[in-house]
PQR file with spaces between the fields and no chain letter, atoms N, CA, C, O and H, PARSE charges and radii, in Angstrom:
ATOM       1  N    UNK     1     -71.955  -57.019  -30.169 -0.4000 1.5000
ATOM       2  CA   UNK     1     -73.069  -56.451  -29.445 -0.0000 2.0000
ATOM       3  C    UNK     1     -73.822  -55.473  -30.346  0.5500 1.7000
ATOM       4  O    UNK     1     -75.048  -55.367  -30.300 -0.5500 1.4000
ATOM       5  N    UNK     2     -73.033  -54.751  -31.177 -0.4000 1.5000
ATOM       6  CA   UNK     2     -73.891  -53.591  -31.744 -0.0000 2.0000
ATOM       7  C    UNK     2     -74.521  -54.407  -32.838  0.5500 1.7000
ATOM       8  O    UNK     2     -75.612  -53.972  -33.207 -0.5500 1.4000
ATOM       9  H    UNK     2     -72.037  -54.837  -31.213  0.4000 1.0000
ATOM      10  N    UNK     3     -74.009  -55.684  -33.552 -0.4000 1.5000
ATOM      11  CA   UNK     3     -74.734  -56.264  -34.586 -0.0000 2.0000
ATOM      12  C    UNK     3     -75.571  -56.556  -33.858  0.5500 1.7000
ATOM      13  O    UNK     3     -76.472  -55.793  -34.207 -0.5500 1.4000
ATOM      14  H    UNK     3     -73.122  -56.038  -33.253  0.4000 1.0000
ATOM      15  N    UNK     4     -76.065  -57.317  -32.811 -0.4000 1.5000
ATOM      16  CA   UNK     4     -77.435  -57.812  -31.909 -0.0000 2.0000
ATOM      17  C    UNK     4     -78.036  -56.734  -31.537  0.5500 1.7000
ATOM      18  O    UNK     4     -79.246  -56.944  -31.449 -0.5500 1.4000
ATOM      19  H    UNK     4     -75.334  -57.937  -32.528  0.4000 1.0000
ATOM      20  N    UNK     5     -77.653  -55.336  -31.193 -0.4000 1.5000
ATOM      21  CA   UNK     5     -78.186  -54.438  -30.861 -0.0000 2.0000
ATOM      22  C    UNK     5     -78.908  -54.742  -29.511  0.5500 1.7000
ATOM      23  O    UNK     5     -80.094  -54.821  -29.190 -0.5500 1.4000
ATOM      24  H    UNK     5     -76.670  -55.165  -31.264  0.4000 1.0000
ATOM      25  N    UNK     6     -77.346  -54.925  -28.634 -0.4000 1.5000
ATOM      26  CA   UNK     6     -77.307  -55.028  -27.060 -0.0000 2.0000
ATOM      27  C    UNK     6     -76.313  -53.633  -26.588  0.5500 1.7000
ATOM      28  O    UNK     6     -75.378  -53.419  -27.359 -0.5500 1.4000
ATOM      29  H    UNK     6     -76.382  -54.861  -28.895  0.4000 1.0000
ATOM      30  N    UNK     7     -76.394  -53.039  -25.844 -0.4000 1.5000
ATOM      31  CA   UNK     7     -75.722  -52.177  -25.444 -0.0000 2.0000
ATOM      32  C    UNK     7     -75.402  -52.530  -23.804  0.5500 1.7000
ATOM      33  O    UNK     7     -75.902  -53.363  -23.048 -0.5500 1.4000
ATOM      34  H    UNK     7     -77.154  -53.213  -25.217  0.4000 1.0000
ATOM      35  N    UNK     8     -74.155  -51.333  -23.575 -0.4000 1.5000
ATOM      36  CA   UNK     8     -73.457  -52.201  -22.193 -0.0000 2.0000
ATOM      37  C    UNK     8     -74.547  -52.128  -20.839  0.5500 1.7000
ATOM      38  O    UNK     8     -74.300  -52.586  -19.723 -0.5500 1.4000
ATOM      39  H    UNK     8     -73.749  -50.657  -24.189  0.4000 1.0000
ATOM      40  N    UNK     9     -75.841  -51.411  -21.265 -0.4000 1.5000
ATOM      41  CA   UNK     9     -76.543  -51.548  -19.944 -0.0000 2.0000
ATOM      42  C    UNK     9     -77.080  -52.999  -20.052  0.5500 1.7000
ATOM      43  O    UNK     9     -77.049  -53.888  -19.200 -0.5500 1.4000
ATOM      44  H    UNK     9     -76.042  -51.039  -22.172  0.4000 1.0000
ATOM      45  N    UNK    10     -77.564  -53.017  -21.270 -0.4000 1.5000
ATOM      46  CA   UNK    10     -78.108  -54.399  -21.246 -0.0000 2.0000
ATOM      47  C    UNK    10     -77.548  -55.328  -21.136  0.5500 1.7000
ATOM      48  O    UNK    10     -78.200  -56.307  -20.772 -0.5500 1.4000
ATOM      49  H    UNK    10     -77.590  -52.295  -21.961  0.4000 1.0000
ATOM      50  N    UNK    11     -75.960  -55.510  -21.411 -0.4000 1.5000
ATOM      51  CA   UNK    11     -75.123  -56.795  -20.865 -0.0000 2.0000
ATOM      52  C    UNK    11     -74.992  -56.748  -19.290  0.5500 1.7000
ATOM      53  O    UNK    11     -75.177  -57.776  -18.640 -0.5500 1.4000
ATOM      54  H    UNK    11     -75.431  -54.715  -21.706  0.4000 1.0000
ATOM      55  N    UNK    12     -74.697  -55.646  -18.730 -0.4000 1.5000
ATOM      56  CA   UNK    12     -74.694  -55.924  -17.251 -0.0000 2.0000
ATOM      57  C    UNK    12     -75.682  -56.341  -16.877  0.5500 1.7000
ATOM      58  O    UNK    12     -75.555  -57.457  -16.373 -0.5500 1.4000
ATOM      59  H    UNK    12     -74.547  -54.810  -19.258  0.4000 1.0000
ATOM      60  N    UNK    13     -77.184  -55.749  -16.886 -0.4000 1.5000
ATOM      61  CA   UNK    13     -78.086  -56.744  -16.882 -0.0000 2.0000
ATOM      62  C    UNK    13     -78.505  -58.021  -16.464  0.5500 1.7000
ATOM      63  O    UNK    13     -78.986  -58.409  -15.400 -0.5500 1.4000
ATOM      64  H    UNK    13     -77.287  -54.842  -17.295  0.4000 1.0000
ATOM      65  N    UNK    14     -78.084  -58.890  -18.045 -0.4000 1.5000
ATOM      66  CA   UNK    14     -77.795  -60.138  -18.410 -0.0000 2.0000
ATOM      67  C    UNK    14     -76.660  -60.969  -17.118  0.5500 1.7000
ATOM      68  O    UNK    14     -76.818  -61.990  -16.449 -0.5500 1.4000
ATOM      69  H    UNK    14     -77.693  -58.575  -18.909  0.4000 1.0000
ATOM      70  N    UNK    15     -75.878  -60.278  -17.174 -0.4000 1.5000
ATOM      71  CA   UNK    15     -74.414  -60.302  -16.640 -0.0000 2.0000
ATOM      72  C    UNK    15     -74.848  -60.932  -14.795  0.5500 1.7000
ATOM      73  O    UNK    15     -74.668  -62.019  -14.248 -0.5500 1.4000
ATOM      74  H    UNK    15     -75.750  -59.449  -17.717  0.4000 1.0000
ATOM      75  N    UNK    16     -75.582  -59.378  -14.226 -0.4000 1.5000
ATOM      76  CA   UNK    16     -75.905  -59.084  -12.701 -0.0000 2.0000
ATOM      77  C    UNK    16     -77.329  -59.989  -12.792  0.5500 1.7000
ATOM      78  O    UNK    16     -77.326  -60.934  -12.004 -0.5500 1.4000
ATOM      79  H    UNK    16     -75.728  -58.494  -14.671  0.4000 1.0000
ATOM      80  N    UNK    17     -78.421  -59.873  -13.537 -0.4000 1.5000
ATOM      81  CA   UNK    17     -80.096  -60.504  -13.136 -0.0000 2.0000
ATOM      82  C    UNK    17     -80.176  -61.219  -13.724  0.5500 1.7000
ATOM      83  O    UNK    17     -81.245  -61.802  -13.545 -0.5500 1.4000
ATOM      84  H    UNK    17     -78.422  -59.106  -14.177  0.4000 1.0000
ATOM      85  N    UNK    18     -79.423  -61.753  -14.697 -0.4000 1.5000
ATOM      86  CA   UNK    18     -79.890  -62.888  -15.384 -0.0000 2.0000
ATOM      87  C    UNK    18     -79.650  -64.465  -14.687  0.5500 1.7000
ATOM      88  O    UNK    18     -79.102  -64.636  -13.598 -0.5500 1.4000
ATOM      89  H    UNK    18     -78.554  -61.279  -14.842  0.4000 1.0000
ATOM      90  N    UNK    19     -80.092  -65.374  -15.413 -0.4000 1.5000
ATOM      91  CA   UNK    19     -79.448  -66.840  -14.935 -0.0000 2.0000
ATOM      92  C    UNK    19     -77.870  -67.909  -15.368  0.5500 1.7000
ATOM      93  O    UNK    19     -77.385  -67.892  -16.499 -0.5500 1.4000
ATOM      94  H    UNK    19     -80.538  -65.234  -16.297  0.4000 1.0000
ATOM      95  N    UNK    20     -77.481  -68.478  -14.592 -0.4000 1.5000
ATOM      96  CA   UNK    20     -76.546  -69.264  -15.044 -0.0000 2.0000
ATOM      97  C    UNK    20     -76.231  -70.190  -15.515  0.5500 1.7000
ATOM      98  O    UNK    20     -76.711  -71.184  -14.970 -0.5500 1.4000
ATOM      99  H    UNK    20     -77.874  -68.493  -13.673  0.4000 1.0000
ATOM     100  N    UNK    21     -75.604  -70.377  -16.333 -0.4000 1.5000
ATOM     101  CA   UNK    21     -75.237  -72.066  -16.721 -0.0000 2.0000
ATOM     102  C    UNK    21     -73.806  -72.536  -16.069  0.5500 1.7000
ATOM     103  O    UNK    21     -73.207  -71.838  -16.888 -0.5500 1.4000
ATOM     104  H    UNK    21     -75.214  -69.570  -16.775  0.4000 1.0000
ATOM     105  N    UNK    22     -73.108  -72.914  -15.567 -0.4000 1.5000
ATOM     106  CA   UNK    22     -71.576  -73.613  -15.778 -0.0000 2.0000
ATOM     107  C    UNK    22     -71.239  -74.890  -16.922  0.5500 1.7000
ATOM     108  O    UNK    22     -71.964  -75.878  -17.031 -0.5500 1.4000
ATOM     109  H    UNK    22     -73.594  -73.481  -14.902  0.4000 1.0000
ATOM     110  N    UNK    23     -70.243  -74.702  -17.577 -0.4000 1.5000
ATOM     111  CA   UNK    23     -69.708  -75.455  -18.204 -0.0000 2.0000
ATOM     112  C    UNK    23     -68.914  -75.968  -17.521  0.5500 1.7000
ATOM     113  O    UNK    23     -69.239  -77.096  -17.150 -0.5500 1.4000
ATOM     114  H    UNK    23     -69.653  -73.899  -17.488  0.4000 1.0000
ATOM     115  N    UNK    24     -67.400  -75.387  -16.977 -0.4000 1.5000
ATOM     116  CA   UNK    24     -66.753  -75.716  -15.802 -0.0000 2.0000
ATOM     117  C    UNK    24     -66.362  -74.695  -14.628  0.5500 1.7000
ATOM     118  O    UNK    24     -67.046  -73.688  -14.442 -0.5500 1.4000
ATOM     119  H    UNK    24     -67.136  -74.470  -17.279  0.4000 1.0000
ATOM     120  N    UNK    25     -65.465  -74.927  -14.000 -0.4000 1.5000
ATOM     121  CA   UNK    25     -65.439  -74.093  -12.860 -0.0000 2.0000
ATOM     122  C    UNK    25     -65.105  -72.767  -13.527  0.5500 1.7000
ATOM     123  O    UNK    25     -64.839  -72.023  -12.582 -0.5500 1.4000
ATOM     124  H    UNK    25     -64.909  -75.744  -14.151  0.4000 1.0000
ATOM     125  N    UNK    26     -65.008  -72.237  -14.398 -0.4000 1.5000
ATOM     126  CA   UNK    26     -64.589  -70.619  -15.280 -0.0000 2.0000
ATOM     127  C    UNK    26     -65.458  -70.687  -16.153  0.5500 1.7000
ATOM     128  O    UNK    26     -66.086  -69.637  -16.293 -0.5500 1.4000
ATOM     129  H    UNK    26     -65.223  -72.841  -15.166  0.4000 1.0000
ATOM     130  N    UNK    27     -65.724  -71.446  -16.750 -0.4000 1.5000
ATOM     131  CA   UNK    27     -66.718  -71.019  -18.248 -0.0000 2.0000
ATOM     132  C    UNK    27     -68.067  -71.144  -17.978  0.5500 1.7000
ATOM     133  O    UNK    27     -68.298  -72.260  -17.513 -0.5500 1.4000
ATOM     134  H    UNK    27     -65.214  -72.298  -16.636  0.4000 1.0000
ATOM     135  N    UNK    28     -69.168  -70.370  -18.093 -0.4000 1.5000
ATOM     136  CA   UNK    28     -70.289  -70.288  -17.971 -0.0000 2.0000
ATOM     137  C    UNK    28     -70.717  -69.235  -18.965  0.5500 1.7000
ATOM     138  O    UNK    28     -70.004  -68.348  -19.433 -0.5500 1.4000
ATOM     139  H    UNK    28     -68.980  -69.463  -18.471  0.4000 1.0000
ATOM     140  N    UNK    29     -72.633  -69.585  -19.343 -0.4000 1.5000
ATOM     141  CA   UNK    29     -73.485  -68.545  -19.888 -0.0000 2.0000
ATOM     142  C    UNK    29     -74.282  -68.360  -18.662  0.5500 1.7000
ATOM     143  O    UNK    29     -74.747  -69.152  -17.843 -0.5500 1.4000
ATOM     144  H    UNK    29     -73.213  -70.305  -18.963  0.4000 1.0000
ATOM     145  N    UNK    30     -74.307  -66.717  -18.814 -0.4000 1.5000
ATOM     146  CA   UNK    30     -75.663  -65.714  -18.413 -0.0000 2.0000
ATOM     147  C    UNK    30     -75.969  -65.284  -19.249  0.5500 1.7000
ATOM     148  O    UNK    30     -75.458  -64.661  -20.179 -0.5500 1.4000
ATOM     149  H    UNK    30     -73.929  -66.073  -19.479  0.4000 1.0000
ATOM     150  N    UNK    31     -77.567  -65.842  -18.760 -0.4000 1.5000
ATOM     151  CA   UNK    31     -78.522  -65.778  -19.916 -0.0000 2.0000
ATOM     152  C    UNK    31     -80.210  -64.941  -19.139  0.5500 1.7000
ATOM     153  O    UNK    31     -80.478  -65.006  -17.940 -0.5500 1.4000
ATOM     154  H    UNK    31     -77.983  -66.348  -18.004  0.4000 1.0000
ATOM     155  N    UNK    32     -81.148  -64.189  -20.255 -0.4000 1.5000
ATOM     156  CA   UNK    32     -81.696  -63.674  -19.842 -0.0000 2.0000
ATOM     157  C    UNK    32     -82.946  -63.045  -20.626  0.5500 1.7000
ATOM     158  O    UNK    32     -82.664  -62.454  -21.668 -0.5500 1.4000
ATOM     159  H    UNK    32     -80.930  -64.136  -21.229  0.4000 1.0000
ATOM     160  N    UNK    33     -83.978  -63.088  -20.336 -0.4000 1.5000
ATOM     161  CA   UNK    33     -85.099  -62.654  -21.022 -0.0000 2.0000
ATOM     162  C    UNK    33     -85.725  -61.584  -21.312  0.5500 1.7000
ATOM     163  O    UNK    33     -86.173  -61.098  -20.273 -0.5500 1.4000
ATOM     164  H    UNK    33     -84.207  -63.569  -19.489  0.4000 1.0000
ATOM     165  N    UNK    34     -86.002  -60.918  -22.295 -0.4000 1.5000
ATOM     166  CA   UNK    34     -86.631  -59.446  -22.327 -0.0000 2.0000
ATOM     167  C    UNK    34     -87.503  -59.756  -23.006  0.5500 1.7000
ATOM     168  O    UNK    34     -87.481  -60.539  -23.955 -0.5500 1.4000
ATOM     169  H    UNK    34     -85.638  -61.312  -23.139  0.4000 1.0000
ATOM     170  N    UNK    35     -88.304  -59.207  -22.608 -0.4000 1.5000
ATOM     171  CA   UNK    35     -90.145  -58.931  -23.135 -0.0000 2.0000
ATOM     172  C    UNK    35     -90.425  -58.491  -24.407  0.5500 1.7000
ATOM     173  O    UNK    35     -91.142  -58.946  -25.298 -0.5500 1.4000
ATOM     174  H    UNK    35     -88.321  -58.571  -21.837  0.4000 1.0000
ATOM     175  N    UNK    36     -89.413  -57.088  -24.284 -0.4000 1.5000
ATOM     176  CA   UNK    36     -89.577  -56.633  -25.580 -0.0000 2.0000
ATOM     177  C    UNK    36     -88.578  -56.765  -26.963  0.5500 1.7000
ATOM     178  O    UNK    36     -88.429  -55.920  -27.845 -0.5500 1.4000
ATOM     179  H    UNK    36     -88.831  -56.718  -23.560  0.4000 1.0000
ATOM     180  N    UNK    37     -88.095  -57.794  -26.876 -0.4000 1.5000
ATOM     181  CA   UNK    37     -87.236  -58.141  -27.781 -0.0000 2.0000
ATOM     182  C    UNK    37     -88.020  -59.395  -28.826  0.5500 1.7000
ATOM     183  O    UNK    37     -89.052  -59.856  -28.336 -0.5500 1.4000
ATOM     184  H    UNK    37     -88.216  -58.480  -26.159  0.4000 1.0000
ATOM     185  N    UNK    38     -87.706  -59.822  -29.865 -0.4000 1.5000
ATOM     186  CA   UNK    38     -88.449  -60.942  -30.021 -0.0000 2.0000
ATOM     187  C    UNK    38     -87.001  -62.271  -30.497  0.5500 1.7000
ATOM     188  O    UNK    38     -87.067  -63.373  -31.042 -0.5500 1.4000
ATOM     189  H    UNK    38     -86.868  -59.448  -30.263  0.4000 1.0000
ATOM     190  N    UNK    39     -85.793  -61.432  -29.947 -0.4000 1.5000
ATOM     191  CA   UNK    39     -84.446  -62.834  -30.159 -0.0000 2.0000
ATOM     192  C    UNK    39     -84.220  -63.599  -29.286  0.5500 1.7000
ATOM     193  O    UNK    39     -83.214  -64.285  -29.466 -0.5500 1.4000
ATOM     194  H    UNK    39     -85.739  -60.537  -29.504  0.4000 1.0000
ATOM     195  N    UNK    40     -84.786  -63.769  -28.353 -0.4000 1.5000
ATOM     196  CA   UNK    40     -84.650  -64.092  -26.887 -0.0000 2.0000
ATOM     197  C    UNK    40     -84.610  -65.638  -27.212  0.5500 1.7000
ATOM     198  O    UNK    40     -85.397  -66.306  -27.883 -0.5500 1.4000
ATOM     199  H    UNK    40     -85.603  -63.212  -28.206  0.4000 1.0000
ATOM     200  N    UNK    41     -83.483  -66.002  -26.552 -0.4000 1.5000
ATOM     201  CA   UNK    41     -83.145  -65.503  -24.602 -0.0000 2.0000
ATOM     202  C    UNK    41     -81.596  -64.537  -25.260  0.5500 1.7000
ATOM     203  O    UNK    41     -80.934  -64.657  -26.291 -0.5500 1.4000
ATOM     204  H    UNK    41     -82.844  -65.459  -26.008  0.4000 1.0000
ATOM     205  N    UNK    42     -81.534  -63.896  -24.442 -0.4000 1.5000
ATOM     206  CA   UNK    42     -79.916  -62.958  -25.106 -0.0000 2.0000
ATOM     207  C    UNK    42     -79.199  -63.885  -24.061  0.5500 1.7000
ATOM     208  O    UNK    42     -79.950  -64.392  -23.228 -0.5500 1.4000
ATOM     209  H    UNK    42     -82.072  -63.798  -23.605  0.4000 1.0000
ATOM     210  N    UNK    43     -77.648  -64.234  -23.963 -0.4000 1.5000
ATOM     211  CA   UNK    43     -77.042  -64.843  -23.858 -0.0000 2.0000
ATOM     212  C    UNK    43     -75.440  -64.221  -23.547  0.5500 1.7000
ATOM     213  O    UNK    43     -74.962  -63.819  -24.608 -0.5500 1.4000
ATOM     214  H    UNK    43     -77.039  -63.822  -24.641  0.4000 1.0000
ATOM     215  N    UNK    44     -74.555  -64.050  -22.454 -0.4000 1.5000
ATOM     216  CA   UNK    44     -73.206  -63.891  -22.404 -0.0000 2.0000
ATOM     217  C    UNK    44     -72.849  -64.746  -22.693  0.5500 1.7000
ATOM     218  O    UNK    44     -73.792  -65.506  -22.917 -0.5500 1.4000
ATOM     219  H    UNK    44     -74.943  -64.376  -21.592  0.4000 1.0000
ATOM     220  N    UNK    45     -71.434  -65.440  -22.956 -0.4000 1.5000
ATOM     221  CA   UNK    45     -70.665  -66.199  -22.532 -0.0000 2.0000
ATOM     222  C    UNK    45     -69.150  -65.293  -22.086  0.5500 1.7000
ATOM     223  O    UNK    45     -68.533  -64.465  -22.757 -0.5500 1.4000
ATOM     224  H    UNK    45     -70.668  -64.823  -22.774  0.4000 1.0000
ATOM     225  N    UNK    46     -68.808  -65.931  -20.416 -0.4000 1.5000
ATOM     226  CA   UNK    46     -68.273  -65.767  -19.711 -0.0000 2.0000
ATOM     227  C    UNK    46     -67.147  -66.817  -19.498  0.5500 1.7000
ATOM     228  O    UNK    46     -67.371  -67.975  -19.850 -0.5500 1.4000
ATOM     229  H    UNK    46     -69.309  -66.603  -19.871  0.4000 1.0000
ATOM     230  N    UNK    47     -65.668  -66.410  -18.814 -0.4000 1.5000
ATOM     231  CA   UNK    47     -64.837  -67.102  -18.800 -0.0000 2.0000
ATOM     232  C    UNK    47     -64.398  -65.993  -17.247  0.5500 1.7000
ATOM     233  O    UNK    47     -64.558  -64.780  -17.113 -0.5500 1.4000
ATOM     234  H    UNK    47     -65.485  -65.469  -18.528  0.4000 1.0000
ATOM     235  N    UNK    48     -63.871  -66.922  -16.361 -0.4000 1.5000
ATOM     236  CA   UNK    48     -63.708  -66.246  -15.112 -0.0000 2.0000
ATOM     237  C    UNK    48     -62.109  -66.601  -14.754  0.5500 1.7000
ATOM     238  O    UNK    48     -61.524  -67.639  -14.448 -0.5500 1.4000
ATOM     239  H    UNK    48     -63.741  -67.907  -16.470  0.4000 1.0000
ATOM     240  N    UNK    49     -61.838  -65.674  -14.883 -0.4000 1.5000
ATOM     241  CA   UNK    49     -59.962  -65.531  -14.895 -0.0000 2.0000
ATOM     242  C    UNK    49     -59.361  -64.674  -13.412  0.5500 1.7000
ATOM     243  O    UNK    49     -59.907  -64.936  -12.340 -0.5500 1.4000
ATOM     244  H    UNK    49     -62.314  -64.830  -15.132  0.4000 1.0000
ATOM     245  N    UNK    50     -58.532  -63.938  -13.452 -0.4000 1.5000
ATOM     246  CA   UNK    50     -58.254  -62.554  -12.253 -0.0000 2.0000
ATOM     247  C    UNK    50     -59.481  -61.531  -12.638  0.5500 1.7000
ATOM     248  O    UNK    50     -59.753  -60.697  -11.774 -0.5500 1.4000
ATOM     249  H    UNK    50     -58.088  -63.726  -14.323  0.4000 1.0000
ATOM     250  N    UNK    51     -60.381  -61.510  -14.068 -0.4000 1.5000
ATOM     251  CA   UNK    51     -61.614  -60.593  -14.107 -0.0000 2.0000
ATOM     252  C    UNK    51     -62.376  -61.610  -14.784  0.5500 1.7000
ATOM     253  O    UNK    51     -62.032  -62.738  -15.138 -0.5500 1.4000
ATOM     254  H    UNK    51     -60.159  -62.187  -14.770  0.4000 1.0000
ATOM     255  N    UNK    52     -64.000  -60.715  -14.956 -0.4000 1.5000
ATOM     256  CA   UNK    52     -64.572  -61.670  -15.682 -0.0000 2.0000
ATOM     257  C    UNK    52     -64.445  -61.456  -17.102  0.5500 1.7000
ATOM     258  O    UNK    52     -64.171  -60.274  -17.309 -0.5500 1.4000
ATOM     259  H    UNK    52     -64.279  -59.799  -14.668  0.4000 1.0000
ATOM     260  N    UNK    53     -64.559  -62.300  -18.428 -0.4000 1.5000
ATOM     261  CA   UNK    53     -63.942  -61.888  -19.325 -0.0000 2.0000
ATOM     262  C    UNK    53     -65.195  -62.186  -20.430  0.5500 1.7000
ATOM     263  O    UNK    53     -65.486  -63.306  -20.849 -0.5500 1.4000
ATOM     264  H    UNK    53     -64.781  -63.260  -18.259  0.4000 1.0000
ATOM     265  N    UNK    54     -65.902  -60.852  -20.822 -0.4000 1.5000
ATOM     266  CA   UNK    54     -66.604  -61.631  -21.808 -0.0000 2.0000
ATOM     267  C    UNK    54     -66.675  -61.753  -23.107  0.5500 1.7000
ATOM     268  O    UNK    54     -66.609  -60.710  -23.756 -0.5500 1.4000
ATOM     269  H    UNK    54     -65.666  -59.942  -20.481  0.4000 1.0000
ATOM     270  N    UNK    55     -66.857  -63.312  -23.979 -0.4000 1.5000
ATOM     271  CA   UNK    55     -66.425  -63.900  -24.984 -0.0000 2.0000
ATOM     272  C    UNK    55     -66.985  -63.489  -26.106  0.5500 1.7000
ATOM     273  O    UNK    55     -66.397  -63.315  -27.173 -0.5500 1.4000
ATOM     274  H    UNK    55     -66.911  -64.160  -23.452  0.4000 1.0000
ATOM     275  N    UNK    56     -68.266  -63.306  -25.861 -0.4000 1.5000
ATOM     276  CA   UNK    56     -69.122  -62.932  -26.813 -0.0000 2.0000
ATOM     277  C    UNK    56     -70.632  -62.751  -26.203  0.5500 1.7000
ATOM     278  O    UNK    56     -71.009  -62.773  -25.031 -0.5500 1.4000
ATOM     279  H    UNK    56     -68.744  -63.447  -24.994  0.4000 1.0000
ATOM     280  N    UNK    57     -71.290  -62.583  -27.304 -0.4000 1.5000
ATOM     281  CA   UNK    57     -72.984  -62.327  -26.720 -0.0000 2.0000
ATOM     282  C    UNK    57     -73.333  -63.025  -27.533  0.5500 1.7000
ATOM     283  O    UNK    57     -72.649  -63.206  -28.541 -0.5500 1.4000
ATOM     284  H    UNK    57     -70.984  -62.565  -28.256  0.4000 1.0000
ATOM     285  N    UNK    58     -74.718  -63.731  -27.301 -0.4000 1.5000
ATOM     286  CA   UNK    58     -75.990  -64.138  -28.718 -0.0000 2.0000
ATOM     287  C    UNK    58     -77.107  -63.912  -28.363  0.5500 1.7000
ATOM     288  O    UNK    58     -77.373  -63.461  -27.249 -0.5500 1.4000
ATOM     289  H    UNK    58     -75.274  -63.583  -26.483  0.4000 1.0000
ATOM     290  N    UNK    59     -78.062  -64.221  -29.361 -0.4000 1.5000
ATOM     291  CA   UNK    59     -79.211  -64.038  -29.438 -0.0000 2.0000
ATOM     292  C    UNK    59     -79.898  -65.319  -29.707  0.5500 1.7000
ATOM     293  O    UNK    59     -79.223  -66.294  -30.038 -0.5500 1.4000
ATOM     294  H    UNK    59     -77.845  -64.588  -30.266  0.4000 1.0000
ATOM     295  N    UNK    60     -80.875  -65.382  -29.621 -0.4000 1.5000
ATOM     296  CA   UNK    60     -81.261  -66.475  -29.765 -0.0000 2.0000
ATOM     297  C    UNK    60     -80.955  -67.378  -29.224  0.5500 1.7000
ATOM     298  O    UNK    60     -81.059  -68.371  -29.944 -0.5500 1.4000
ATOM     299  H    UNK    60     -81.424  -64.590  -29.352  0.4000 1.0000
ATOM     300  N    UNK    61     -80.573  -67.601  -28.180 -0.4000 1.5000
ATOM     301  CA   UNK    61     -79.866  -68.344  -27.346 -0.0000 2.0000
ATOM     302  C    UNK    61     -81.187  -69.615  -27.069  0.5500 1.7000
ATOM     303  O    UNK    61     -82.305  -69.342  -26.632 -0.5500 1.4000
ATOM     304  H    UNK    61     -80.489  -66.794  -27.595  0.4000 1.0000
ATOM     305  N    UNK    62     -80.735  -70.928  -27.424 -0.4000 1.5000
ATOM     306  CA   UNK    62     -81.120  -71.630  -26.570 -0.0000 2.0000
ATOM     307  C    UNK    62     -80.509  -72.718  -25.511  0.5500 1.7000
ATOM     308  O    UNK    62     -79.336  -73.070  -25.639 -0.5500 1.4000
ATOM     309  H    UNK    62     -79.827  -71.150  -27.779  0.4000 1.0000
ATOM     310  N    UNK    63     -81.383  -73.278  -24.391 -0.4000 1.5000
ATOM     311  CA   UNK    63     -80.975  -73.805  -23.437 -0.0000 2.0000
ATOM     312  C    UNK    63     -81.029  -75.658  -24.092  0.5500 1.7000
ATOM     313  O    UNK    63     -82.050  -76.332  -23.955 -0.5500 1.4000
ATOM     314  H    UNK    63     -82.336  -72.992  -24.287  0.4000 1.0000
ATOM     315  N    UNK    64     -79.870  -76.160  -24.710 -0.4000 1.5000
ATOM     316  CA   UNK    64     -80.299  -77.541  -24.925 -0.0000 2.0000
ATOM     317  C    UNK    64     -80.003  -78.835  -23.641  0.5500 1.7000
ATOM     318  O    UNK    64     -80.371  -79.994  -23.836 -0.5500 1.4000
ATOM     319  H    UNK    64     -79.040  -75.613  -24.821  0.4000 1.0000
């Protein structure tokens, strides 16, 4: 996160307003757009266990 220069407000964010993908019933990206960024779309990836667990972040995220 600090190499992308996302901080934890901005993952909850992502996390709470952003949109979803599923991979399967646990693995999914939330993903999400900021205006003033120019890496967009920023990107969680999520794994849903007893919490949610997150894997990593990106940038540049695209939707293929």
């Amino acid at each position: 996160m600090e190499e992308r220069n996302i901080d934890d407000t901005m993952l909850v964010n992502i996390i709470d307003q952003g949109e979803t993908r599923y991979r399967d019933p646990t693995h999914l990206w939330a993903y999400r757009y900021f205006p003033e960024r120019d890496d967009n779309l920023l990107c969680a990836v999520l794994v849903l266990e007893d919490c949610v667990v997150v894997k990593t972040v990106m940038h540049h995220f695209t939707l293929d």
